[in-house]
N, C-alpha and C positions, 0 to 999 in steps of 0.2 A: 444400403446395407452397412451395418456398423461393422467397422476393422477388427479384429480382436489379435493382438498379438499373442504368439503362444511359444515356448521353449524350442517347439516342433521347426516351427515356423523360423528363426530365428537361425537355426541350424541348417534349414535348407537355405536361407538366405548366406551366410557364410560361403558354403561349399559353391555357392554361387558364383560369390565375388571372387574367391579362390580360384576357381575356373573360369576366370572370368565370361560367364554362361548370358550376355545379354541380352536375350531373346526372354529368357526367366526373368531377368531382375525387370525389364520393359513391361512386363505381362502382369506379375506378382506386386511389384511394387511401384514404380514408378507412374501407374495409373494410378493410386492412392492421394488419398485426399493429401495436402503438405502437412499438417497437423499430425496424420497417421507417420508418416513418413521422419518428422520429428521424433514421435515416438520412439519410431526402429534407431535412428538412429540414436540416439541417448543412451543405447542398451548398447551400443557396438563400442569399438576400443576407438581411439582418435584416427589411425589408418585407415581402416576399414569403412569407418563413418567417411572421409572422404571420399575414398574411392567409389562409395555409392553416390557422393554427392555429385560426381562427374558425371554421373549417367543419366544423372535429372533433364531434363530440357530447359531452356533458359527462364521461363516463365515459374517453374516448380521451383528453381533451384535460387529465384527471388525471394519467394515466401518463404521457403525452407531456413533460408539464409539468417531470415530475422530474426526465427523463434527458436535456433539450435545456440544452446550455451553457449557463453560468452567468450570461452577461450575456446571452443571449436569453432567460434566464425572468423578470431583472429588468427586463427591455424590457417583457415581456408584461404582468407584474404590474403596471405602474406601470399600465398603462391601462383594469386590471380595479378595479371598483369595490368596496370590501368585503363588500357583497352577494355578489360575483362571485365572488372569493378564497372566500371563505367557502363557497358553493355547489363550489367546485375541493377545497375541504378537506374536503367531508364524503364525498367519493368516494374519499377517500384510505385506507390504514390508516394507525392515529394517529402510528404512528413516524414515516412519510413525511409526514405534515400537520405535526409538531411540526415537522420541517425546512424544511418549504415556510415555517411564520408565523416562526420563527428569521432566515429572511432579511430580512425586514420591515423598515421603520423600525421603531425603536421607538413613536414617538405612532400607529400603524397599527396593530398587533398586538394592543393592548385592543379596538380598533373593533372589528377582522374574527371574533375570539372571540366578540364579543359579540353577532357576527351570525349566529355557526353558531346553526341550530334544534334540533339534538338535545344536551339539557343534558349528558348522558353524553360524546359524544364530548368535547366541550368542555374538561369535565372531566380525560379523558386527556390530552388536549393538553397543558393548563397543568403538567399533573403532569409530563408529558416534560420540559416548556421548564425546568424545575427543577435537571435533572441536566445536568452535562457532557456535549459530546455525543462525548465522546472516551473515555466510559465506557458498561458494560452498561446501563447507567441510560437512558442517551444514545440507544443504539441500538436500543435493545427496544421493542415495539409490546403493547398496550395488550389486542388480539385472542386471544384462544386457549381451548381447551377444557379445563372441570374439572371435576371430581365432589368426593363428599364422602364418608370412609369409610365412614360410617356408610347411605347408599344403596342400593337394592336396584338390581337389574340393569334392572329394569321401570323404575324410577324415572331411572335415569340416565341411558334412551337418550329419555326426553321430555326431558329437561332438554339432551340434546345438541342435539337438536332443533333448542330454542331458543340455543342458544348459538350454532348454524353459521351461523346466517342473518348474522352479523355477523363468521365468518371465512371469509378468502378460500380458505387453505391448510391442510389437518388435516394433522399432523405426526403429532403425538403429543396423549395422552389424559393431565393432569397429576391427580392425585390429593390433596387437603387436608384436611383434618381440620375442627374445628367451629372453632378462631380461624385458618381460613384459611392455615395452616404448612403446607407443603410436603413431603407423607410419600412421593409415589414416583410412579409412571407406570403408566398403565393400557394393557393390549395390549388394542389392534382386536380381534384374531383370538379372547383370552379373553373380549371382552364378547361376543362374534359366538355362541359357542360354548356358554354359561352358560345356566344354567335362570333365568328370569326372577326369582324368590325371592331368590337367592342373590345376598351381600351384598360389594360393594367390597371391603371390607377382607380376602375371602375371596380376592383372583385378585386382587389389584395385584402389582405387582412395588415392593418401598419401595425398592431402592437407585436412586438416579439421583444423575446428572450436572448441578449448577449452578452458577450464577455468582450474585456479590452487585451491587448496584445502582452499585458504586464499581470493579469489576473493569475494567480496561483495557481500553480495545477491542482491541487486538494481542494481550493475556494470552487473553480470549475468543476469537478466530481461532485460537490455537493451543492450546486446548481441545477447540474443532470439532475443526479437523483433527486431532488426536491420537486421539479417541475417535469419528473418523467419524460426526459428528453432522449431521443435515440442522436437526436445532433443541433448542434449549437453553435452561431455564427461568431465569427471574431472582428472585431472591427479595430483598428488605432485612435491615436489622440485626436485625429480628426473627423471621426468614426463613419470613415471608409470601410467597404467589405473589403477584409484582407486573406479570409480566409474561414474555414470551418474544423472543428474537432464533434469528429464521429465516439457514436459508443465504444466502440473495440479499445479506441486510445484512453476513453475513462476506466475501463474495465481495467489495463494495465496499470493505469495510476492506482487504483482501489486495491488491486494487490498489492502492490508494491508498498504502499502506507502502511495495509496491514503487515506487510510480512515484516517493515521496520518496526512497527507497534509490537508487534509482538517478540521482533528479538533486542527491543527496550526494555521491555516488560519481564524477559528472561536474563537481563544484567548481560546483554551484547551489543557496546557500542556504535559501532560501525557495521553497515551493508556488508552480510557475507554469504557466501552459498559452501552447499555441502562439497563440494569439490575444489574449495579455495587451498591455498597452501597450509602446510600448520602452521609457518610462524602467520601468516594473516588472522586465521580463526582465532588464537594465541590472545594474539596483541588485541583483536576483539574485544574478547573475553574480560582481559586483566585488569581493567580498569577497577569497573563491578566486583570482582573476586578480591582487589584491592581495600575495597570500599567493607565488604562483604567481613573482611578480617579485621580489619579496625574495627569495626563495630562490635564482634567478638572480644576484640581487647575489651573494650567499653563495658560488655558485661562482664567480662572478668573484673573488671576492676570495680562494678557493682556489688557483684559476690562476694570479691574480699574485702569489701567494706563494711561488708554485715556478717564479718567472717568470724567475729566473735558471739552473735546470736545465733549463729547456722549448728555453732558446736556445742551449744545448749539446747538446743532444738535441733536435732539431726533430722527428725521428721520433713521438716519446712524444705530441704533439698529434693525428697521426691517429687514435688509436684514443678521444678526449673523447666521441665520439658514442656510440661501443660500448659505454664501462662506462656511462655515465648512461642509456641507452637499457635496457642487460640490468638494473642496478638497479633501476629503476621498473619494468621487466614483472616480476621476481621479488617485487617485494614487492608490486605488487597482487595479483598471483595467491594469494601467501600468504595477505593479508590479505581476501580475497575469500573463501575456504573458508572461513575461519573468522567471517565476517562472518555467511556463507550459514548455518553451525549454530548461532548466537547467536539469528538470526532465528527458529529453526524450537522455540526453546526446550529445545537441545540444550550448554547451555553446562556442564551437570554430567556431560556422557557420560564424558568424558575430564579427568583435573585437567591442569590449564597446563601443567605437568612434561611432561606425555606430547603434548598439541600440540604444547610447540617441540623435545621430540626426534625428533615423528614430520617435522616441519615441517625441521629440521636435517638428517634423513638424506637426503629429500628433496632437499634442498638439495647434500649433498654428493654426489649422484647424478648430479643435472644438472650443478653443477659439475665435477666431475672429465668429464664426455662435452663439454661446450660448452669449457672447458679446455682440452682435448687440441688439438682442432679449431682454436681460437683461434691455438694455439702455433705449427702448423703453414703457417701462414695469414699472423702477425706474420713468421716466419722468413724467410721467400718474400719477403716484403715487406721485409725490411732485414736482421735477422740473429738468430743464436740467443739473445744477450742480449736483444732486444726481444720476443723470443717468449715467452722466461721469464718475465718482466718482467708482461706482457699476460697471458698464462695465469695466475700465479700473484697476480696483481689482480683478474683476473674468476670466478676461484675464492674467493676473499677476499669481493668485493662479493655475490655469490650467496648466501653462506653470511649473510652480514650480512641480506641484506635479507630473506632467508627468518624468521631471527629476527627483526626488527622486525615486518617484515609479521603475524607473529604475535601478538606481542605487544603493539603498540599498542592494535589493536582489543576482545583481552582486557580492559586495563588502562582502556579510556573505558567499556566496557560495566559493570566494578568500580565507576566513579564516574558510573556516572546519567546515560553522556553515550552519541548513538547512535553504535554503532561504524561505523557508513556512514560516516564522516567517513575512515575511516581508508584508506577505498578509492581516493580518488581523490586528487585533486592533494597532499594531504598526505603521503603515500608517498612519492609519485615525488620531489617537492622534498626532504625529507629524503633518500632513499635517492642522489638527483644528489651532493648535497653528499658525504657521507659514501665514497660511490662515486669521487667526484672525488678524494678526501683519501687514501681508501686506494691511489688509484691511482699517483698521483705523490710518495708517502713509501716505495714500495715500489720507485719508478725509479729515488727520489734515493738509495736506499739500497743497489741494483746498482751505480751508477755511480760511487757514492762523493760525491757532489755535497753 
């Protein structure tokens, strides 16, 4: 049965912990899935959210730990003891624990390792904290199931045996050899099926799907997804099985890209969440908003340079809003498609050639229909020289901005830089200017000016 939290709810949960009424909060909530329990607490004040978090059992109050924002687990942790941290880490799988001691101080992180009791886990740990964690290396967990070719069928369902008791999730059955190299994947269904006698290397499947320990975390997400993977082996430069990255760990990475992508795309440089400080959000911000003003100046200083046909033609200032306005939506949208196929590891589908033609026709599709309309519009409004004028500008900037909008993003993604940049305020501020210039070189040049 799905959780539903409700005002109701939330109030009896307080007066709970108020009272500290444990028999309630054990009944109510702490039998809740951790995800629900997240929930609840993300709604409560920082106080309050711990004090329920004390009352988790050690196995809820793991999970709970990883997915509760990011300054209420540094809240948490500061008041847990390395004994405590350490008891929170062996409940973890080792990916999620190498993350959990990564937040640490540093003078903390030797202690709390050195308090875990099982020397294995440990071991993985330290080996994670090794890699970036912005790579396969980074994100792969320590847990997972493998045989050896040379094993019988009888032989390798004790040895899974012992291997499950220490994985949470069976994906897949990895297959290695005798220096632990990575030959291929074992089907459930053929070990289910096979006479006990019969040997590994007889019913493996050897082609598979992997990544090396330096693979990018984004490069891995869109391997998953390309090959419909729920889990995906990691091997090193010697390509030894070193490990696996499960779906849940791509799921986070695919958010996290987009939620960067998208607060590039809105002129916010830097990683930030709604409950960051304001000068953080601030200093986010300012870059963009810096950018966003200059480029302002730029058209001012276009304006005034046709500041002597604008006050013969006062008409031609009505329509400043329309070309800068249709500029900057045509080139993000451009530049937004092609951001979207960049991301999805589709940047060789089509060569450049064939984006800005398809991107151009596009272009003169809409233009010539918004054109027409325009013309019709400008005439009503003053006369048929203004409407030519207007039409034959915002056919012009259309066409413009649909090429840039393509092309910029191409051209950062060419140099190593992410094209999200190219979606947001950087478009439009180019696209005002360029829009501005085309518009009133094409006035002064009806009117003679």
């Amino acid at each position: 049965m799905l959780f539903e939290l409700t005002r109701e709810f939330l109030e009896q949960l307080e007066l709970a912990l108020m009272n500290k009424n444990e028999s309630w909060l054990k009944e109510k909530v702490c039998s809740l899935h951790a995800a629900d329990i997240v929930s609840i607490i993300n709604e409560l004040d920082k106080d309050k959210a711990i004090q329920l978090f004390h009352f988790l059992d050690e196995d809820k109050q793991a999970d709970v730990l990883m997915e509760v924002d990011e300054d209420l687990r540094e809240e948490i942790l500061s008041q847990l003891s390395p004994e405590e941290i350490a008891e929170q880490v062996e409940n973890l799988d080792s990916d999620e624990a190498a993350d959990l001691i990564s937040e640490l101080p540093k003078e903390q992180v030797e202690e709390v390792i050195s308090k875990i009791e099982d020397d294995e886990t440990a071991e993985d740990i330290v080996d994670l904290l090794n890699y970036d964690p912005d790579t396969a290396g980074g994100l792969m967990q320590k847990e997972y199931l493998k045989v050896h070719l040379d094993w019988s069928v009888k032989r390798c369902v004790i040895e899974l045996r012992k291997q499950a008791e220490n994985v949470e999730k069976v994906y897949t059955i990895y297959v290695v050899d005798e220096y632990e190299k990575l030959k291929g994947i074992l089907s459930l269904k053929k070990l289910l099926i096979a006479n006990p006698s019969d040997k590994i290397k007889d019913i493996y499947k050897p082609d598979v799907i992997y990544v090396k320990t330096d693979t990018e975390a984004e490069e891995v997400a869109n391997i998953m997804d390309k090959y419909d993977l729920v889990s995906i082996p990691v091997v090193d430069l010697q390509h030894k099985l070193v490990g696996r990255i499960t779906i849940d760990d791509i799921v986070d990475v695919i958010r996290d890209e987009a939620d960067k992508d998208f607060q590039m795309a809105s002129g916010i440089s830097e990683n930030i969440e709604s409950n960051d400080s304001v000068w953080k959000i601030s200093r986010a911000r300012m870059p963009w908003l810096i950018i966003g003003m200059g480029g302002g100046v730029l058209s001012a200083q276009v304006i005034s340079g046709f500041e002597g046909g604008i006050s013969k033609i006062p008409a031609l200032a009505f329509f400043i809003p329309l070309i800068t306005a249709m500029g900057g939506n045509v080139g993000v949208q451009s530049s937004a498609i092609v951001v979207q196929s960049l991301a999805r590891g589709n940047e060789l589908m089509d060569s450049i050639f064939k984006k800005i033609t398809k991107e151009v026709s596009i272009a003169l599709l809409n233009g010539a229909i918004l054109s027409s309309l325009i013309y019709w519009v400008a005439f009503v409004f003053e006369n048929a020289t203004l409407g030519l004028i207007v039409s034959l500008s915002l056919f012009s900037v259309i066409i413009f901005a649909g090429i840039f909008g393509t092309l910029i993003p191409l051209i950062l993604h060419r140099y190593k830089i992410d094209p999200a940049l190219a979606t947001g305020p950087f478009i439009t501020t180019m696209n005002d200017v360029a829009g501005l210039f085309i518009y009133f070189s094409i006035g002064m040049l009806f009117y003679g000016i």
